[in-house]
mmCIF file of the N, C-alpha and C atoms, coordinates in Angstrom:
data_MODEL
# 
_entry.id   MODEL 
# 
loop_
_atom_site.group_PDB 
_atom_site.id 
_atom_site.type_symbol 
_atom_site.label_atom_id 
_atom_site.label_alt_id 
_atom_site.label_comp_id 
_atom_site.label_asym_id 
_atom_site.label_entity_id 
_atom_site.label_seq_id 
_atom_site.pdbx_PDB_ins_code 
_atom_site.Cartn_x 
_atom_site.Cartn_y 
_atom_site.Cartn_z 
_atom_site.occupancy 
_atom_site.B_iso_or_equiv 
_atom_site.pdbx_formal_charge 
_atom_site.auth_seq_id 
_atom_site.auth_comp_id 
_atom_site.auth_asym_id 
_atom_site.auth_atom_id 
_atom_site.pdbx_PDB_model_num 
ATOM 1   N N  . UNK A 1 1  ? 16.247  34.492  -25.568 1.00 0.00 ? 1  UNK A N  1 
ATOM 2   C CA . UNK A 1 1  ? 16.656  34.408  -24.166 1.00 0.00 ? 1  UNK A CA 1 
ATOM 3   C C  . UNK A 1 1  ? 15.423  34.374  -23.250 1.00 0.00 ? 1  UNK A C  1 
ATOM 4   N N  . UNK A 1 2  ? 14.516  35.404  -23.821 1.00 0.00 ? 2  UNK A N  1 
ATOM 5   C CA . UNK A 1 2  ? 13.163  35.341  -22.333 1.00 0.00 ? 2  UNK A CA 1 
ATOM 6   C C  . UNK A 1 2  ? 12.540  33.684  -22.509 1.00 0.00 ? 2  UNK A C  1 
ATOM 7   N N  . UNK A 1 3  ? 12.261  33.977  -24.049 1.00 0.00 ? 3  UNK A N  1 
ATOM 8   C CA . UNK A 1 3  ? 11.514  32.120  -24.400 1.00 0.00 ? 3  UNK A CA 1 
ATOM 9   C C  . UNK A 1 3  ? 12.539  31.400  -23.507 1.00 0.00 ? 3  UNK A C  1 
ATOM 10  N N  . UNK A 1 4  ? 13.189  31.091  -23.448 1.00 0.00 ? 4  UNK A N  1 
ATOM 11  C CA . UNK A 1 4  ? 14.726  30.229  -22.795 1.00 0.00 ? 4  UNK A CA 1 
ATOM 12  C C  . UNK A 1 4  ? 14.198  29.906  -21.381 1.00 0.00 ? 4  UNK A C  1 
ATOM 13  N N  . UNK A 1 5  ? 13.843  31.474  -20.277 1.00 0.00 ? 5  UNK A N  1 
ATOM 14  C CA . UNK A 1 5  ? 13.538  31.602  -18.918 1.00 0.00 ? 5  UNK A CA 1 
ATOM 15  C C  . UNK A 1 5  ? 12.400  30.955  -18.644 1.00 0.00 ? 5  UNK A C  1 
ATOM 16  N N  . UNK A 1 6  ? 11.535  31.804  -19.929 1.00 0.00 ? 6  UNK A N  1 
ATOM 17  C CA . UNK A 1 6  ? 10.001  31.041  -19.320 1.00 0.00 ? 6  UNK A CA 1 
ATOM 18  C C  . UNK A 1 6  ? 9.803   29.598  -19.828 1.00 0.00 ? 6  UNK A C  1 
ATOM 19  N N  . UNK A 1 7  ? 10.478  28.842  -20.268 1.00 0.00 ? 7  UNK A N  1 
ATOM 20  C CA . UNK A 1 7  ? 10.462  27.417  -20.528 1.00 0.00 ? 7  UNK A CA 1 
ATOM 21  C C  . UNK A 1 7  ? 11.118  26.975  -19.254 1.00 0.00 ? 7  UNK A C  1 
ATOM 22  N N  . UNK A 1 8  ? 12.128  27.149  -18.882 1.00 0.00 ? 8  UNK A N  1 
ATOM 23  C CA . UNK A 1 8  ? 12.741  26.966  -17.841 1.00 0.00 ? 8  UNK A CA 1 
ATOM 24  C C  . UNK A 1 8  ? 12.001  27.114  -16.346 1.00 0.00 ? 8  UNK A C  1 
ATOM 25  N N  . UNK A 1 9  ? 11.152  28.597  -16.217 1.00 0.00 ? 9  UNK A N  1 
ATOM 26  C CA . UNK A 1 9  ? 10.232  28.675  -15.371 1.00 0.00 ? 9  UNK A CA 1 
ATOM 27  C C  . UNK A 1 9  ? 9.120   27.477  -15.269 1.00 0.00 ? 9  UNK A C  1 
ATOM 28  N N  . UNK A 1 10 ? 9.120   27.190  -15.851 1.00 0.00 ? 10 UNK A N  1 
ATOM 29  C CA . UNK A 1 10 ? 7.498   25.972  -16.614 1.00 0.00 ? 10 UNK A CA 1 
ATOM 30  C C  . UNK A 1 10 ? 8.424   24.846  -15.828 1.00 0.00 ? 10 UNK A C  1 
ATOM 31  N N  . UNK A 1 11 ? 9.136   24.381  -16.796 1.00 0.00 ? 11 UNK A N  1 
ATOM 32  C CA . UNK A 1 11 ? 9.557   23.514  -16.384 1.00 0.00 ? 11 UNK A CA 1 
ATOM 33  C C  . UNK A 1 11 ? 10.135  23.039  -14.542 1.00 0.00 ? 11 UNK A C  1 
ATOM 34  N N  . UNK A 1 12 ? 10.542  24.298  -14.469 1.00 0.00 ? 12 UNK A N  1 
ATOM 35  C CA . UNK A 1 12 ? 10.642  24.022  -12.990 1.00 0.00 ? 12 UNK A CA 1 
ATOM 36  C C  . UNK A 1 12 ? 9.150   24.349  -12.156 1.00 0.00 ? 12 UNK A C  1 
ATOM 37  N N  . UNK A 1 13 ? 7.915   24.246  -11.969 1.00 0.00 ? 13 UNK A N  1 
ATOM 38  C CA . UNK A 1 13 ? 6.440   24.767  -11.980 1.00 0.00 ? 13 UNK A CA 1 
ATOM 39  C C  . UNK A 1 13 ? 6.181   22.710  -11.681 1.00 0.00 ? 13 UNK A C  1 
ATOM 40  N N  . UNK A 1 14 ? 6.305   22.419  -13.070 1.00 0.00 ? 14 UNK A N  1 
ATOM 41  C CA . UNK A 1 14 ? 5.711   20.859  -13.271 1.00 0.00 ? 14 UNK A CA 1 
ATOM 42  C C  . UNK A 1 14 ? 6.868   20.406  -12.586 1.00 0.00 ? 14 UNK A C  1 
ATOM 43  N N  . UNK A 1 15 ? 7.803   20.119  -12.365 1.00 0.00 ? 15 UNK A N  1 
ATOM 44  C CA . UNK A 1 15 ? 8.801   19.382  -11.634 1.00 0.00 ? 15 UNK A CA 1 
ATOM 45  C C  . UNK A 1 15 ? 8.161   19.817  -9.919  1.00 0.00 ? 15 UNK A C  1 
ATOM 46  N N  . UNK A 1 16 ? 7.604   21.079  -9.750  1.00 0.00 ? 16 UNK A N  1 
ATOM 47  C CA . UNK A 1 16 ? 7.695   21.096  -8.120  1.00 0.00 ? 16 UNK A CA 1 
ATOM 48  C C  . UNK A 1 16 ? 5.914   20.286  -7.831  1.00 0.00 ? 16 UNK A C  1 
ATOM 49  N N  . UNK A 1 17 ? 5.012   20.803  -9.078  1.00 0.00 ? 17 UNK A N  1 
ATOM 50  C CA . UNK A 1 17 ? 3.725   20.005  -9.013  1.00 0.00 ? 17 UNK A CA 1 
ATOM 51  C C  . UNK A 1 17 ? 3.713   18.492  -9.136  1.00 0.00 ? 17 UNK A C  1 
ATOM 52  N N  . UNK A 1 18 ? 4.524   17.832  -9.839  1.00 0.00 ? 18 UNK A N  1 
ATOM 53  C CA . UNK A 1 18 ? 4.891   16.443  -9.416  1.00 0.00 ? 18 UNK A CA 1 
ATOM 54  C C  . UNK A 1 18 ? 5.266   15.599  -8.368  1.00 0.00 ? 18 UNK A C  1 
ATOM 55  N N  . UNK A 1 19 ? 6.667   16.611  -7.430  1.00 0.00 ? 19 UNK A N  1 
ATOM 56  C CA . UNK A 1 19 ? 6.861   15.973  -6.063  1.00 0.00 ? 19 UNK A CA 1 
ATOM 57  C C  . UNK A 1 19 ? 5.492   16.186  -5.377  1.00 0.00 ? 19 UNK A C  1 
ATOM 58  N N  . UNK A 1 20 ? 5.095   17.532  -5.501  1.00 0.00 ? 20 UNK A N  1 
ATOM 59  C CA . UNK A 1 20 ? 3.820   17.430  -4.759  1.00 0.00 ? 20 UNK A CA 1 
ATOM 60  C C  . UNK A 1 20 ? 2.603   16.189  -4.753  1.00 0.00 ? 20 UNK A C  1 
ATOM 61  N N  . UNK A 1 21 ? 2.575   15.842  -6.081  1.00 0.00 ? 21 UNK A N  1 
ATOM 62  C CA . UNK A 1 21 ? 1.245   14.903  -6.443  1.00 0.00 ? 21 UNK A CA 1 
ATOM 63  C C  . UNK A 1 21 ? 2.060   13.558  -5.928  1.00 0.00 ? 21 UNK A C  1 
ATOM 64  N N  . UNK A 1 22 ? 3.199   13.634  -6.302  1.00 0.00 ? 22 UNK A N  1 
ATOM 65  C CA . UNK A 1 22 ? 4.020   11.931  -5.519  1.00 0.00 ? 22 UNK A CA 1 
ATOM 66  C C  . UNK A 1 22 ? 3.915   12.045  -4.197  1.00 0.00 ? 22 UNK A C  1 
ATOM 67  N N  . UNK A 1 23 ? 4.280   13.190  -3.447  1.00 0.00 ? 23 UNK A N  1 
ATOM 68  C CA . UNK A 1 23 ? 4.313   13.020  -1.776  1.00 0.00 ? 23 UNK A CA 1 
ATOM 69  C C  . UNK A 1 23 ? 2.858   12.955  -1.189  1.00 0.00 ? 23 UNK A C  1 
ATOM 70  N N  . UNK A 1 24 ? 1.961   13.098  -2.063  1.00 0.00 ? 24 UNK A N  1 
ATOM 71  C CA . UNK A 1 24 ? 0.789   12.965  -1.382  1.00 0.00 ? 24 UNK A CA 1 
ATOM 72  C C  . UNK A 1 24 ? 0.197   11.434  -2.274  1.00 0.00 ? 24 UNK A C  1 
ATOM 73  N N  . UNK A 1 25 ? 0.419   10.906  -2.905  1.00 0.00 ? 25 UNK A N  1 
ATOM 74  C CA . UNK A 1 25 ? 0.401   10.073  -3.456  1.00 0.00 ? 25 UNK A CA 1 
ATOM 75  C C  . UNK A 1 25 ? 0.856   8.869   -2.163  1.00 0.00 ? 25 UNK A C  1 
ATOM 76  N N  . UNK A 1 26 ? 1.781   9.238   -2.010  1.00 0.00 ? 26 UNK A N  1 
ATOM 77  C CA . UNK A 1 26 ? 2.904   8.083   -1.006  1.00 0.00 ? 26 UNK A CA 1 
ATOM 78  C C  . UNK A 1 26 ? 1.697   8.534   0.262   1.00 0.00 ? 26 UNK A C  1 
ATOM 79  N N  . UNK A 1 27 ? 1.189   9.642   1.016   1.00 0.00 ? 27 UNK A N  1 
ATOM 80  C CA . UNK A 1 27 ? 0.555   10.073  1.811   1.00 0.00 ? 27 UNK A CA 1 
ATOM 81  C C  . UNK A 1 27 ? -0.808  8.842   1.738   1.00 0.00 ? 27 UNK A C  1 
ATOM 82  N N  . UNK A 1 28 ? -1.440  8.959   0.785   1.00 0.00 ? 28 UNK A N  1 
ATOM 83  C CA . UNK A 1 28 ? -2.896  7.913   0.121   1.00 0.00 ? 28 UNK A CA 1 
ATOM 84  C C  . UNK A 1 28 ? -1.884  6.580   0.346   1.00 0.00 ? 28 UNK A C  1 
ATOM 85  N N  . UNK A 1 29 ? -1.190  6.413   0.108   1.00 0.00 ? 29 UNK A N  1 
ATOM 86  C CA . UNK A 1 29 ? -0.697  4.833   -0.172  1.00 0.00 ? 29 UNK A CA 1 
ATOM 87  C C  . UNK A 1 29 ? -0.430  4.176   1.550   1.00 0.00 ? 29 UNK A C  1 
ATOM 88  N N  . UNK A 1 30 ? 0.452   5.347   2.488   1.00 0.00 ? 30 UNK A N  1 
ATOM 89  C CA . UNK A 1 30 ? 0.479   5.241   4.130   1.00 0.00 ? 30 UNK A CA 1 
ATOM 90  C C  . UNK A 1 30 ? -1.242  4.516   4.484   1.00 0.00 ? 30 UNK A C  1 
ATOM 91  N N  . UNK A 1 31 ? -2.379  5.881   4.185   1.00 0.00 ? 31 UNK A N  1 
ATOM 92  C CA . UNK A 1 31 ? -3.358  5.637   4.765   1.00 0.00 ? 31 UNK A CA 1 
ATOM 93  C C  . UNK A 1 31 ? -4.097  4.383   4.138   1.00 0.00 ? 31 UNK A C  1 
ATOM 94  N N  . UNK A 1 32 ? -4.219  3.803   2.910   1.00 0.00 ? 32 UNK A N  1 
ATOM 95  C CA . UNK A 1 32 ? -4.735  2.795   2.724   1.00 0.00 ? 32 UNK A CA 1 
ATOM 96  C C  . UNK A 1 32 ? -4.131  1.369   2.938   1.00 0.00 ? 32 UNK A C  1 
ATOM 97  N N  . UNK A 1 33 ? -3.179  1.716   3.066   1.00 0.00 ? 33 UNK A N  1 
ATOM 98  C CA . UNK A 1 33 ? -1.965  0.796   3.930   1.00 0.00 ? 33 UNK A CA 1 
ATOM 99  C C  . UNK A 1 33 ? -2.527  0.021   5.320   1.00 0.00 ? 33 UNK A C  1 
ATOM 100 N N  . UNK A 1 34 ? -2.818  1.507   5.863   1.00 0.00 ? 34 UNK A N  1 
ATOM 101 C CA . UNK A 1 34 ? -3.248  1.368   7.787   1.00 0.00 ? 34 UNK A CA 1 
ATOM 102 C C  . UNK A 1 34 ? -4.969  1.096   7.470   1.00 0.00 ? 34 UNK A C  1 
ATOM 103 N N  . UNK A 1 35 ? -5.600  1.183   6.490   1.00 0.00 ? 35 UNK A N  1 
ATOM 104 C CA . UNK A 1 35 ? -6.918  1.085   6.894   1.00 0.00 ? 35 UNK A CA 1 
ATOM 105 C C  . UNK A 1 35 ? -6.959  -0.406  6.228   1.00 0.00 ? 35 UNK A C  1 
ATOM 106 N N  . UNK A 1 36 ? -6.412  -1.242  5.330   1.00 0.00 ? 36 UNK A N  1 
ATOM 107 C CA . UNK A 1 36 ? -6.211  -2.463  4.878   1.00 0.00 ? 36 UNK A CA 1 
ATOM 108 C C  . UNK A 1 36 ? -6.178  -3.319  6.265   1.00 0.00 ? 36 UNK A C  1 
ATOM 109 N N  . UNK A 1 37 ? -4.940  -2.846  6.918   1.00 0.00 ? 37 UNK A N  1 
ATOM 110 C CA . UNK A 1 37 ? -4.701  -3.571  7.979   1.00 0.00 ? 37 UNK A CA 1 
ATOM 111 C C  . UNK A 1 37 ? -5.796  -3.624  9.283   1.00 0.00 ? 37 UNK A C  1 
ATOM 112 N N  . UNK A 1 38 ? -6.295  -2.363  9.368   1.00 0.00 ? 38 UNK A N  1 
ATOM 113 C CA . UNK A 1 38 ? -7.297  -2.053  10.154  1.00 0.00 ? 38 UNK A CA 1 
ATOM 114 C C  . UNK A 1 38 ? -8.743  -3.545  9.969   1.00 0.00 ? 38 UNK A C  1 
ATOM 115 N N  . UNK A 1 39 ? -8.739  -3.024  8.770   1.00 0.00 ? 39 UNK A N  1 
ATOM 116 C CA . UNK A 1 39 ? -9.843  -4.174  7.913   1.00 0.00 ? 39 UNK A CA 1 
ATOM 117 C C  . UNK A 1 39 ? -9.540  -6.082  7.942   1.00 0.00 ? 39 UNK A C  1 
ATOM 118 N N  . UNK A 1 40 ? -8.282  -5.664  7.660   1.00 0.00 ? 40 UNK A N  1 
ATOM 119 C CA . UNK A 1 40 ? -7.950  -7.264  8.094   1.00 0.00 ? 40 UNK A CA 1 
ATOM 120 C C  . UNK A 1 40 ? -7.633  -7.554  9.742   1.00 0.00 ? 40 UNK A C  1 
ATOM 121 N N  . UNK A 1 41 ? -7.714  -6.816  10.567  1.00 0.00 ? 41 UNK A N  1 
ATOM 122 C CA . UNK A 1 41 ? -7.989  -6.972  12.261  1.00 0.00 ? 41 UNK A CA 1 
ATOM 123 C C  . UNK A 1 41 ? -9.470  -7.523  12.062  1.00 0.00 ? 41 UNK A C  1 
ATOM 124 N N  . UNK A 1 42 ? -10.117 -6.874  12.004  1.00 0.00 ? 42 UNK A N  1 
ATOM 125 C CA . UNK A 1 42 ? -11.803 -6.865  12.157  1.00 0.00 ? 42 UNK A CA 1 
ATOM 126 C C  . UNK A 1 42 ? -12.273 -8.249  11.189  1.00 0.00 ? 42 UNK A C  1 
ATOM 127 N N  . UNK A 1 43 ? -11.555 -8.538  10.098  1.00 0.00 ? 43 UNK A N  1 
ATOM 128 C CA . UNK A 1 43 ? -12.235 -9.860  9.629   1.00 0.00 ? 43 UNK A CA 1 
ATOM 129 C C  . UNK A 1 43 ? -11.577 -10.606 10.640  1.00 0.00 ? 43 UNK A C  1 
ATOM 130 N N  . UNK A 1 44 ? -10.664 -10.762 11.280  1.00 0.00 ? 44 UNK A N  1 
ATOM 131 C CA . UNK A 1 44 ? -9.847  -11.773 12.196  1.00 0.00 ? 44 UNK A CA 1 
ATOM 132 C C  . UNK A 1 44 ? -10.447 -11.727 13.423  1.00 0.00 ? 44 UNK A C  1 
ATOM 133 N N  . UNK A 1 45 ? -11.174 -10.751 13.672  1.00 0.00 ? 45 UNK A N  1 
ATOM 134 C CA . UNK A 1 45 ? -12.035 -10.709 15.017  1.00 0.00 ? 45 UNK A CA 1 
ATOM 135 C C  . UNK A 1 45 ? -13.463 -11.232 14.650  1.00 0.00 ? 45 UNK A C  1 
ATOM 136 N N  . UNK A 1 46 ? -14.329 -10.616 13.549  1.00 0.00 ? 46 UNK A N  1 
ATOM 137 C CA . UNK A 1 46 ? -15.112 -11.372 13.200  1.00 0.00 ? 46 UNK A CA 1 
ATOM 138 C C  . UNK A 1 46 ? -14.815 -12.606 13.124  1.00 0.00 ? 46 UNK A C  1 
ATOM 139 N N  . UNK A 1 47 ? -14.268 -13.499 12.287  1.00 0.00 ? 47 UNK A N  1 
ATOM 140 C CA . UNK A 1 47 ? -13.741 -14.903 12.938  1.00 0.00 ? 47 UNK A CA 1 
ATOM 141 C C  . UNK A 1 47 ? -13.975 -15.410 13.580  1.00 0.00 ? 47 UNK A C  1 
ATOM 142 N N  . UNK A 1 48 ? -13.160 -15.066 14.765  1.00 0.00 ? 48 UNK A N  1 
ATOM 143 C CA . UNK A 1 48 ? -12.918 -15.662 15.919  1.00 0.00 ? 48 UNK A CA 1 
ATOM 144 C C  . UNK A 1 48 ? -13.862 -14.990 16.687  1.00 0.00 ? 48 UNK A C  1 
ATOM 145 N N  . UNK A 1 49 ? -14.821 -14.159 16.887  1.00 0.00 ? 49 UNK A N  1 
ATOM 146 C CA . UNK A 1 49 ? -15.954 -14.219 17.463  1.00 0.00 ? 49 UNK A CA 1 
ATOM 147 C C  . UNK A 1 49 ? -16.902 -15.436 16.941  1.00 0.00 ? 49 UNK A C  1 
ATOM 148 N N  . UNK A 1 50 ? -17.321 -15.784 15.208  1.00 0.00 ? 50 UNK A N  1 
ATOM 149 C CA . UNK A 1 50 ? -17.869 -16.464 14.533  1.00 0.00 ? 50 UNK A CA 1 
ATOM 150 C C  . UNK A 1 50 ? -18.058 -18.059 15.355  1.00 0.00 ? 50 UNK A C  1 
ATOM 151 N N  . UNK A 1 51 ? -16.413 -18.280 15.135  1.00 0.00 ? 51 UNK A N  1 
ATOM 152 C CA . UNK A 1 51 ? -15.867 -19.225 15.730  1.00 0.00 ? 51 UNK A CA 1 
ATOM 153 C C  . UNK A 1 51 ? -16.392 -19.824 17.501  1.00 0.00 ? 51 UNK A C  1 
ATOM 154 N N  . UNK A 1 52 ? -16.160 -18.580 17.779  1.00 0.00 ? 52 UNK A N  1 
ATOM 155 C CA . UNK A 1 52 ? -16.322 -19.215 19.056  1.00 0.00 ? 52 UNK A CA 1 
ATOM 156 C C  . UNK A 1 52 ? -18.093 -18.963 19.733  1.00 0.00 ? 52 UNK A C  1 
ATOM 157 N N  . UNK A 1 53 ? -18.628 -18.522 18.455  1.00 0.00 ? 53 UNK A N  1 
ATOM 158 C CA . UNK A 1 53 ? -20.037 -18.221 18.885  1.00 0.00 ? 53 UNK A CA 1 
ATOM 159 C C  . UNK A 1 53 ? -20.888 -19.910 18.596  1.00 0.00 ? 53 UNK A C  1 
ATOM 160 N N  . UNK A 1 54 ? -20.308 -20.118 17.443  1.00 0.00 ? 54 UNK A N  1 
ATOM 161 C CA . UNK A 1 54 ? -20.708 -21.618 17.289  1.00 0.00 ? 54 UNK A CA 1 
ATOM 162 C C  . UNK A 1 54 ? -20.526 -22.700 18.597  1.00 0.00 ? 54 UNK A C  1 
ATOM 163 N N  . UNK A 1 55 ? -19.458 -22.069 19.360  1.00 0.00 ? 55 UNK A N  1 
ATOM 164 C CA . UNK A 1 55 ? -18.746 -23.556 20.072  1.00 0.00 ? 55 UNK A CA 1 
ATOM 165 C C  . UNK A 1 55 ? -19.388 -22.520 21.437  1.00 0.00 ? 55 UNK A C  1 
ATOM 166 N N  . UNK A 1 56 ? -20.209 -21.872 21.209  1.00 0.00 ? 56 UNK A N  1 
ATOM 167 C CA . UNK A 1 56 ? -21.003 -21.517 22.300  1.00 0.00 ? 56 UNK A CA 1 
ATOM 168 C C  . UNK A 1 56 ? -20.496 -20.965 23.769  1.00 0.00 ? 56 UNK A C  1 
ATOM 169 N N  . UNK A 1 57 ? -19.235 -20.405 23.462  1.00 0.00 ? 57 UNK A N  1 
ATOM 170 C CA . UNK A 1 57 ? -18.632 -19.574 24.374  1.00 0.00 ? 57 UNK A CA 1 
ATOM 171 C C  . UNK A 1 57 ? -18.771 -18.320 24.339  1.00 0.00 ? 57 UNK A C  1 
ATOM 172 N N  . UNK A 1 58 ? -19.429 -17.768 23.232  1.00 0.00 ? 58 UNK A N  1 
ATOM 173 C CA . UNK A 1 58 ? -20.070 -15.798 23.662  1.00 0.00 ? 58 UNK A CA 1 
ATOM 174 C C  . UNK A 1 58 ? -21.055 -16.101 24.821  1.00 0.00 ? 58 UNK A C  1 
ATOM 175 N N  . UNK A 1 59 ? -21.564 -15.273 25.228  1.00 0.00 ? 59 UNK A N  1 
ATOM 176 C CA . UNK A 1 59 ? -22.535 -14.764 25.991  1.00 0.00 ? 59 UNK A CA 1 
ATOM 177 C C  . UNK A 1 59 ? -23.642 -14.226 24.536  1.00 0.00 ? 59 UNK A C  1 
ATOM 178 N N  . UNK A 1 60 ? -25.018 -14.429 24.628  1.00 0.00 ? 60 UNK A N  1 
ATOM 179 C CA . UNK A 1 60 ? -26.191 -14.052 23.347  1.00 0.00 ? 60 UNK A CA 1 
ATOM 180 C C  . UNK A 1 60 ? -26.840 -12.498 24.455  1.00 0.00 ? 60 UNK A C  1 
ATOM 181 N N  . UNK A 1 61 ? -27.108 -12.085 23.536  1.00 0.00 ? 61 UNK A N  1 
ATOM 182 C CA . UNK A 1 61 ? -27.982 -10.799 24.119  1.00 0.00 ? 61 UNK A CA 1 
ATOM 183 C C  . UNK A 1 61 ? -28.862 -11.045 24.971  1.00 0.00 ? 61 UNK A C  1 
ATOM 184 N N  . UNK A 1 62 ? -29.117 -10.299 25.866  1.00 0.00 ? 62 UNK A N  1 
ATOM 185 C CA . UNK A 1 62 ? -30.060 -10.784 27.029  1.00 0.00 ? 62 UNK A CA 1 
ATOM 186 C C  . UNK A 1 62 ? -30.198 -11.414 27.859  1.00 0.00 ? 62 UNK A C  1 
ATOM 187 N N  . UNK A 1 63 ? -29.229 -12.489 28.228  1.00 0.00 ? 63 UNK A N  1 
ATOM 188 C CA . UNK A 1 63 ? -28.689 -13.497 29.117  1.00 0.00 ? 63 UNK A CA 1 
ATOM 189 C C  . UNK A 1 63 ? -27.506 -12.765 29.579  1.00 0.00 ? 63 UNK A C  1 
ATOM 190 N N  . UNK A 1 64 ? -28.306 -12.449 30.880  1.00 0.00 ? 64 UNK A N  1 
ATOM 191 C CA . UNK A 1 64 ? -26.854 -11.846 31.613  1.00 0.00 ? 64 UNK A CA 1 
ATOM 192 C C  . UNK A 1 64 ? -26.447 -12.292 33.034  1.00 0.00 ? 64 UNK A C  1 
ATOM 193 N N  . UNK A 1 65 ? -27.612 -13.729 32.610  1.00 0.00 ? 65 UNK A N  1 
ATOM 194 C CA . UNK A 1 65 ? -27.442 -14.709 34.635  1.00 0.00 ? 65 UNK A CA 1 
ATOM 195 C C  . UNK A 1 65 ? -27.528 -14.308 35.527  1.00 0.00 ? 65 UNK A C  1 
ATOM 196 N N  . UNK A 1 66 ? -28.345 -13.067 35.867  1.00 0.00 ? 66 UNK A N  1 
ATOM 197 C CA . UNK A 1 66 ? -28.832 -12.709 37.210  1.00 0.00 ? 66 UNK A CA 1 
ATOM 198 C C  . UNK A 1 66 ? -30.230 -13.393 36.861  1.00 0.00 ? 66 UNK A C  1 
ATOM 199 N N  . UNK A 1 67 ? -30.710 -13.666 38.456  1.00 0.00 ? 67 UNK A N  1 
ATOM 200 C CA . UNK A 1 67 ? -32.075 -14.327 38.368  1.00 0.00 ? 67 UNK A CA 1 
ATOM 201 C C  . UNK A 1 67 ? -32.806 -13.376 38.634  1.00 0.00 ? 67 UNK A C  1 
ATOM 202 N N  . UNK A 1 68 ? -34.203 -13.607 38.313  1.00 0.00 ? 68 UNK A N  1 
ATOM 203 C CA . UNK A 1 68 ? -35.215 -12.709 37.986  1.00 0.00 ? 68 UNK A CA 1 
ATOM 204 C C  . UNK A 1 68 ? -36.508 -13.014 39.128  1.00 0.00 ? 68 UNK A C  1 
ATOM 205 N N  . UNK A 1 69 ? -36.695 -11.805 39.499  1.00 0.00 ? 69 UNK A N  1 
ATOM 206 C CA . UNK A 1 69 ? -37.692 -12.379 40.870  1.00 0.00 ? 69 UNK A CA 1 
ATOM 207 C C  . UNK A 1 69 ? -39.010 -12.353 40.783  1.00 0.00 ? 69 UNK A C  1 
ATOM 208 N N  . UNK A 1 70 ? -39.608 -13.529 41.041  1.00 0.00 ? 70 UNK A N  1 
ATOM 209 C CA . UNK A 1 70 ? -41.200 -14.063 40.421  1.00 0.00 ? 70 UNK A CA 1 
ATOM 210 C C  . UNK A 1 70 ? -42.300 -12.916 41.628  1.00 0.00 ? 70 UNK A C  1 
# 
């Protein structure tokens, strides 16, 4: 009968350490989820900065079109 409990104890131990390791599991899976997406913003902005740096519509460092007095 005790062998019986403490198998039973165990067993219910690994059943509650499992939801645990799955709900944080699913927790890792949310955040690499949002930082994927995060990551694929920023190549899409890189891009289209890329893009439009070629076709010469950024502004380059240091050119900021005020004139400069001799």
């Amino acid at each position: 009968q005790a062998g019986l409990e403490r198998c039973q104890r165990e067993a219910e131990e690994v059943a509650e350490l499992m939801k645990q390791n799955f709900a944080r599991a699913l927790e890792r899976d949310g955040r690499l989820q949002d930082l994927d997406s995060r990551a694929q913003e920023l190549r899409s902005m890189v891009s289209t900065y890329s893009l439009g740096d070629s076709l010469g519509t950024h502004s380059h460092r240091g050119q900021r079109g005020d004139t400069q007095t001799q």
